[in-house]
Structure formats: C-alpha cells, structure tokens
C-alpha positions as CSV (number, residue, x, y, z in Angstrom):
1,X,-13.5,18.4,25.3
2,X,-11.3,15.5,26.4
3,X,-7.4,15.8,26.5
4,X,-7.6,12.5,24.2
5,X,-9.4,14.1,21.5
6,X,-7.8,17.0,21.0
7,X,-4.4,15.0,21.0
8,X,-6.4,12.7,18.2
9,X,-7.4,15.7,16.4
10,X,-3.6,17.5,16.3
11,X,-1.9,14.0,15.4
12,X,-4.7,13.8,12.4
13,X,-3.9,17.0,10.9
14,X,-0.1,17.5,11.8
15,X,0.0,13.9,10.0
16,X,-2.1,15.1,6.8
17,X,-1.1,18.5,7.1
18,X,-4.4,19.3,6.3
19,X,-7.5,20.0,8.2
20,X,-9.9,18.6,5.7
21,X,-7.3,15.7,5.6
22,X,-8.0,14.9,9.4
23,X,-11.4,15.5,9.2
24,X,-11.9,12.7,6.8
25,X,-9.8,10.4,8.5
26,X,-11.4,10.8,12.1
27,X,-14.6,11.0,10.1
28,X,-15.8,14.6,11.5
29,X,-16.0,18.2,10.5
30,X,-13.4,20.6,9.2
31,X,-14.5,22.9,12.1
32,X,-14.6,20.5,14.5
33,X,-11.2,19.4,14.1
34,X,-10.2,23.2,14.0
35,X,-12.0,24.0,17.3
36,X,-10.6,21.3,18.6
37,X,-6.5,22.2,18.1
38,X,-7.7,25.7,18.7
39,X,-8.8,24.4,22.2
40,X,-5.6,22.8,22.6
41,X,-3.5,25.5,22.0
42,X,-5.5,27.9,24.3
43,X,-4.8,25.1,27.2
44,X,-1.0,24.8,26.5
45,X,-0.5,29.1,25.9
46,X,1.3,28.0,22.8
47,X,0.8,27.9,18.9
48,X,1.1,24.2,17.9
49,X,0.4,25.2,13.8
50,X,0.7,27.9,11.6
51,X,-2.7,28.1,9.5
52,X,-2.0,29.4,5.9
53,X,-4.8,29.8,2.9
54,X,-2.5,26.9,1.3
55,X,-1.7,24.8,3.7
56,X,-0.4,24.0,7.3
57,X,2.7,23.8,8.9
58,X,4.4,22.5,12.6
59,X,6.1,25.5,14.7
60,X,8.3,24.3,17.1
61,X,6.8,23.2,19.7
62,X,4.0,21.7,17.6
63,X,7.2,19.1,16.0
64,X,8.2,18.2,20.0
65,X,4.7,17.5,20.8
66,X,3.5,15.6,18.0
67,X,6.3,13.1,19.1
68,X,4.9,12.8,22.2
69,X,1.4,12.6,21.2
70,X,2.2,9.6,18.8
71,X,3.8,8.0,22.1
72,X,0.8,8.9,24.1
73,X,-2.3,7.9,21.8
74,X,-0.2,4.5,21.3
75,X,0.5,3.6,24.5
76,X,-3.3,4.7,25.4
77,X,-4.4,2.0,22.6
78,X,-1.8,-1.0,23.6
79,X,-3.8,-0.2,27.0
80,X,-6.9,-0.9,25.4
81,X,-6.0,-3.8,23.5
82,X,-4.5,-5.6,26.8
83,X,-7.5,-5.1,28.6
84,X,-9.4,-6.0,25.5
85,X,-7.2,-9.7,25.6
86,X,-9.4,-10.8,28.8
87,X,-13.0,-10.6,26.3
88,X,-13.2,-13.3,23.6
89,X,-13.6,-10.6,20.6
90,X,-11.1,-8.6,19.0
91,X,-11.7,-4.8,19.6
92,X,-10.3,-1.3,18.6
93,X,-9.1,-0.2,15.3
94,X,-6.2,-1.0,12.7
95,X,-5.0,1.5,10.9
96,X,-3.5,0.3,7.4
97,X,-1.5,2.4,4.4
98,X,-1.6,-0.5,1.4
99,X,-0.5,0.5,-2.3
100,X,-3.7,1.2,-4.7
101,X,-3.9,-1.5,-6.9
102,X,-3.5,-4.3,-4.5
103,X,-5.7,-3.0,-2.0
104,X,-9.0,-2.8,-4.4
105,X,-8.3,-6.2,-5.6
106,X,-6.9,-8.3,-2.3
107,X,-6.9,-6.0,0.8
108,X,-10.3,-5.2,0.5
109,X,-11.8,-8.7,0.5
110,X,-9.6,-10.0,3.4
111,X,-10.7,-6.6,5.3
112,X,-14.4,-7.3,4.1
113,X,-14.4,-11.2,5.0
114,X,-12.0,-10.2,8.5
115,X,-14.4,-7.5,10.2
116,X,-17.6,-9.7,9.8
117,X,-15.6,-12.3,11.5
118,X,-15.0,-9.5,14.2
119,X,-17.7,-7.2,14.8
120,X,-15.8,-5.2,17.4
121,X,-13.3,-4.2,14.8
122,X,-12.8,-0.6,13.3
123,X,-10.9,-0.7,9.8
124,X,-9.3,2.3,8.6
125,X,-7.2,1.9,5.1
126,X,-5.5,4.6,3.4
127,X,-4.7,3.7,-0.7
128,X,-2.1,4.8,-2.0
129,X,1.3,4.4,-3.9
130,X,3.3,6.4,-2.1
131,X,5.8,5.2,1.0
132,X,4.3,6.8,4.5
133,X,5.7,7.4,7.5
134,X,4.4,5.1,9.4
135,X,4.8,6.7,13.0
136,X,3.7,10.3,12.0
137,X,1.0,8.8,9.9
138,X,-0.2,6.9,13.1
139,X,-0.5,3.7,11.1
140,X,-0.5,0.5,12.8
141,X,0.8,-1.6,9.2
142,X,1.4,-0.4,5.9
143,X,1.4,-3.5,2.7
144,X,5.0,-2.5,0.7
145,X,5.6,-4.6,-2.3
146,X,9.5,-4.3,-3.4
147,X,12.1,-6.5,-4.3
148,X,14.0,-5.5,-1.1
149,X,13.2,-3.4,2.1
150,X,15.3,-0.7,2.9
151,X,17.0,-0.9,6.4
152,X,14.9,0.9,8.5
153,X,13.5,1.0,12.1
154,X,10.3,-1.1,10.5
155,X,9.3,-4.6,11.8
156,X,8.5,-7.1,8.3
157,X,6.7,-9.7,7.9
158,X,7.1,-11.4,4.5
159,X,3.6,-12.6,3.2
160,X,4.3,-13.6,-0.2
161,X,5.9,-13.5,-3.3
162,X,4.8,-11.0,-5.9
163,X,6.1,-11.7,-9.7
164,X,6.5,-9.6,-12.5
165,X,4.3,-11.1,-15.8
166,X,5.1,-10.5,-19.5
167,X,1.6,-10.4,-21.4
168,X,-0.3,-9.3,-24.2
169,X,-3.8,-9.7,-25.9
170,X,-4.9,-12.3,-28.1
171,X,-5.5,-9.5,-30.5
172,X,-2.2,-7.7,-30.4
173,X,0.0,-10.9,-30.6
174,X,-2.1,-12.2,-34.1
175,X,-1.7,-8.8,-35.5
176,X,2.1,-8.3,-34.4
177,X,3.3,-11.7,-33.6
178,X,4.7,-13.1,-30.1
179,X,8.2,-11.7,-29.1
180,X,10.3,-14.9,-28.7
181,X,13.4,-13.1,-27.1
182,X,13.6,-10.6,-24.6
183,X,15.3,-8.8,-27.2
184,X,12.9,-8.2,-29.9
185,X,10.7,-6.3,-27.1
186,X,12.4,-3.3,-29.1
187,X,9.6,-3.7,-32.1
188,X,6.8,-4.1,-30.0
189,X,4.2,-1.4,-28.9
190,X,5.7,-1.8,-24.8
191,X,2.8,-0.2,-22.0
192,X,5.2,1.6,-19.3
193,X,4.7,1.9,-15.9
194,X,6.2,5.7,-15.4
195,X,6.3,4.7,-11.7
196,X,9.5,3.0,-11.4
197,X,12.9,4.0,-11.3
198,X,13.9,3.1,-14.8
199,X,10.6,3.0,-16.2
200,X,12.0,2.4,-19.9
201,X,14.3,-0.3,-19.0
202,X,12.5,-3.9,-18.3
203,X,15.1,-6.5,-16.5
204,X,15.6,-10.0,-17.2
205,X,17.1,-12.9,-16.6
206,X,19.1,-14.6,-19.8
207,X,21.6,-17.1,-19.2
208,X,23.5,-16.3,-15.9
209,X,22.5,-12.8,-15.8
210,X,20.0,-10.3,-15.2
211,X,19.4,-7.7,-18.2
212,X,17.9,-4.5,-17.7
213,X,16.7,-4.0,-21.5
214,X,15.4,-0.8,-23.0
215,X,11.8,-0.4,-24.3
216,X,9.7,2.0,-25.5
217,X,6.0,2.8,-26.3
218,X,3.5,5.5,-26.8
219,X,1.6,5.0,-23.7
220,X,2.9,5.8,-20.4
221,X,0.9,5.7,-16.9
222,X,1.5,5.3,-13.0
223,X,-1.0,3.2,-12.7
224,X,-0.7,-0.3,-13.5
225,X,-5.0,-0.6,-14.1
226,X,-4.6,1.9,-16.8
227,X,-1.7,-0.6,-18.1
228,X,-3.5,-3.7,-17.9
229,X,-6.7,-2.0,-19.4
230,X,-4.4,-1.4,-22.4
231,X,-3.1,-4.4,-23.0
232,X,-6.6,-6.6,-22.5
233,X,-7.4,-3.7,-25.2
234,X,-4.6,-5.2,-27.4
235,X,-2.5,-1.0,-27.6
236,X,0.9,-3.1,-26.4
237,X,2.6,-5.6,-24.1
238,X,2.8,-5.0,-20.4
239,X,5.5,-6.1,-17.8
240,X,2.9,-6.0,-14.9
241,X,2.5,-7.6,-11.1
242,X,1.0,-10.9,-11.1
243,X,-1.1,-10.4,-8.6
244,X,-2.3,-7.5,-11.3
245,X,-2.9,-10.0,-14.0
246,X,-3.6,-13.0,-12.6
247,X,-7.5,-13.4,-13.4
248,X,-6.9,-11.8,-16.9
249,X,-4.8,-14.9,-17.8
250,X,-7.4,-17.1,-16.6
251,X,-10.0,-15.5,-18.2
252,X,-8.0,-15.9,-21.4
253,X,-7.6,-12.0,-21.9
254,X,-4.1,-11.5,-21.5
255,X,-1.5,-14.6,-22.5
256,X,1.6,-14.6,-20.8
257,X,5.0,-14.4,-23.2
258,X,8.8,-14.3,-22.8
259,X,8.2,-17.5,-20.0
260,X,12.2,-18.8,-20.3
261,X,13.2,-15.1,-19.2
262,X,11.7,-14.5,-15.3
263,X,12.1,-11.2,-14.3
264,X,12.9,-10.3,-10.7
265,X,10.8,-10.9,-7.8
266,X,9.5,-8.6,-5.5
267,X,8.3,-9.2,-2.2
268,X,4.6,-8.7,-0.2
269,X,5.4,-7.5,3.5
270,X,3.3,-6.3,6.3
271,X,5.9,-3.7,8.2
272,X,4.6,-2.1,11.5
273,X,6.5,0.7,13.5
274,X,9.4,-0.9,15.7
275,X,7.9,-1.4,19.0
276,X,7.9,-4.1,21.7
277,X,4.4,-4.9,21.2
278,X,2.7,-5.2,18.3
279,X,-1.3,-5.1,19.1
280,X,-3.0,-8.6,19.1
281,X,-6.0,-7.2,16.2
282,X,-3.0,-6.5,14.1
283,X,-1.1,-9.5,14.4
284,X,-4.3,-11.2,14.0
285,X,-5.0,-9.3,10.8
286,X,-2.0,-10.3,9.4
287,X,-2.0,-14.2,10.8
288,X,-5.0,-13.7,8.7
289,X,-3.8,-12.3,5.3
290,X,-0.9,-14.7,5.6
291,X,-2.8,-17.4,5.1
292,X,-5.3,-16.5,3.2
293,X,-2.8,-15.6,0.8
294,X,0.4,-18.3,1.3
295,X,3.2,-19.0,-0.1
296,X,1.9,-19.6,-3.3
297,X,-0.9,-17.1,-3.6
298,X,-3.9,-17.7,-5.4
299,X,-3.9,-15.1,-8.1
300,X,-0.3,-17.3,-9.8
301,X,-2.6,-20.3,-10.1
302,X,-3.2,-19.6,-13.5
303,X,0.1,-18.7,-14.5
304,X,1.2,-22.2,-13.7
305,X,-0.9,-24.0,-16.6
C-alpha cells in the first residue's frame, strides 16, 4: 500500500470523523479505509485515532499530522496539475462544498455541462448547509451565499448577486388579499426559514432605513424547498432566494409582492483556501460558473417583468 493512499485515507476520515464518511467520499470500503490507517499507524509506531462504537476522534499526534498531510496531498496535486498544463485537457479532480438548495438547481447543471466539456475531470460535491472548513475538509472551493464574508484566511471570488423575494400563490393572495405594506405581513400566514439568525424577523427597506420586522406563522422549516413547496401550495407567504423562486414566478406559480420594499442582498462567492496557487481546473471551473451565471443571473429574468 502506497504512502499516498494511506495519507488519502487518514485526511478522509480525520476530516469526516467517520470511517463510513471517508469511505464514501474516496468511493471504497469501510474496511479498506480501516486497514488502511491501521497500516499507517503500524509504520509510524504511533496511534493517529482513537476508534470508539460512536465515533472517532484525533490523538495528538494524529492533529500534527493531519496538518501535514493536508500540506502534503496538496502540494502532490498542484504537482499534478502543473504537469498536467503542458497536455491540452484539464485533468485531476475538484473538490466542491456548495449549500443544498443551490447546488440541485445550478451547481449541478454547470458541473453536468463542465465535465463533458472535460473528460479528464473528476467532480466531487459535498451538499450541504452548513459552513466547512475548507483546509481540513480538503476542499478545493466551497459556493457561500451571505450578505457579507467574514474575515477569514479564504480567497473570494464574487460571482453574483443573490436577492431575497417576497411571494405568494395565486390562491393564497385571492383568498387573503395582497399585503401592500411591509407592515401588514403581521396578518398574513408567513413560511419561516428556521435557518437564519432571526428567523422571525424579515428586514426591509422603507424610506431611508432598513426594518427588521416581526412575523410569524405556523410552518417552520430549514429548508427553503419545503418553503417554496408551501407557498406554490398557497399555506403562506415566503421571503425566499431568488435564485429559489425564480422559475416559479415565471411559471406564474408564485407572484412576487411588497416590490417598493427590497430586502437586503446577499452575495454568491466561490472562496478557496489561501494559497499562492490556486489549481488551473478550479479557476477554470469557476471562469466557468461566472459566466454562465453573470452579473445579472438568469434565474431574476423573470422578476424583472
């Protein structure tokens, strides 16, 4: 067993903390990725991680040398990409951590339409909500959609604008009317998204100033398909992504409200792990989801109308 692999193996499961977890991500068994830290240990005469029915946890000396294995497996794949820059095809593999929602309905198209462009490609994309570490995690780019990043050792790129949409159903706005002030949100059936900070206060801007106002409702959920399910169902009125609702208000299922009162933006960003070099597939990933997405992306076409 080669030095590499067993470095790929520990760096998989210190990451996931989980055997199972690397396993899936290296795309191999459970007791192969076992065997393989086992063999690792043997060679180094020290325990790396302490194996519980529960879970697993870094010793020591498994903490120091998972920073060095992280330095190690990515200086071996900058190696390979700068060899790789004297064939004509992109080759290797990008790992990517994107939020749920937005990767089922954008990331996964670009990825789809990018690897048949490039055959030598391997894409790997984790889906999720949560904020990774990005170095532990071994993740070339995570997508983070927020209003501001954090300072941090990460390296942004901004790709685009991503606006948050008042809307409701045909059905619910004939049966309860249309709110026509921020304001009167407070008699309205509101759909929360449990996710955010203040999840029952919605901000806008009125006049001069942004209002964080209170709402309420009877459904709450951290996922925002379960919300916009809801409203197209006509149970309330969503405050929701546009890049979320988009092809519901062109299909006529969800009409935007509350126009005159924009809430705050947020803002799509690829952010990689400070480094000098950031490999050539990813930048060329992301010169490729930059414009395929814009300025202007495509899903607040039909908010304009």
């Amino acid at each position: 067993m080669g030095r590499f692999e067993e470095m790929q193996a520990f760096q998989s499961a210190a990451s996931a903390l989980s055997f199972t977890g690397a396993a899936q991500r290296l795309g191999m068994s459970k007791s192969m990725i076992s065997q393989r830290i086992a063999d690792l240990e043997a060679r180094l005469g020290v325990r790396l991680i302490n194996r519980t029915t529960r879970r697993l946890s870094l010793t020591e000396a498994g903490q120091s040398f998972l920073e060095g294995c992280i330095r190690a497996l990515r200086e071996t794949a900058e190696a390979e990409e700068e060899a790789s820059r004297h064939g004509s095809e992109l080759r290797g593999a990008i790992r990517i951590a994107a939020p749920l929602s937005f990767a089922l309905l954008h990331l996964q198209p670009a990825i789809f339409d990018f690897m048949a462009a490039h055959p030598g490609l391997d894409m790997h994309l984790d889906m999720d909500d949560r904020v990774v570490d990005l170095v532990q995690g071994g993740y070339d780019m995570a997508i983070r959609i927020v209003g501001r990043l954090p300072d941090s050792t990460l390296v942004a790129r901004r790709l685009a604008p991503s606006r948050l949409v008042v809307s409701a159903s045909p059905a619910y706005l004939a049966a309860h009317g249309a709110p026509l002030h921020p304001t009167d949100l407070g008699a309205h059936a509101c759909l929360i998204y449990s996710g955010a900070a203040r999840a029952d206060l919605w901000p806008f801007r009125i006049g001069e100033e942004w209002v964080p106002l209170p709402v309420r409702g009877r459904l709450h959920a951290s996922s925002g398909d379960m919300l916009l399910s809801a409203a197209i169902a006509g149970h309330g009125i969503a405050q929701l992504p546009s890049f979320l609702v988009g092809s519901a208000v062109e299909s006529g299922a969800l009409v935007p409200i509350l126009r005159d009162f924009p809430a705050p933006d947020g803002i799509i960003h690829a952010v990689y792990p400070q480094r000098g070099h950031i490999a050539t597939r990813v930048r060329a990933f992301t010169d490729f989801l930059a414009a395929r997405i814009g300025p202007d992306p495509y899903w607040d076409r039909p908010l304009a109308r």
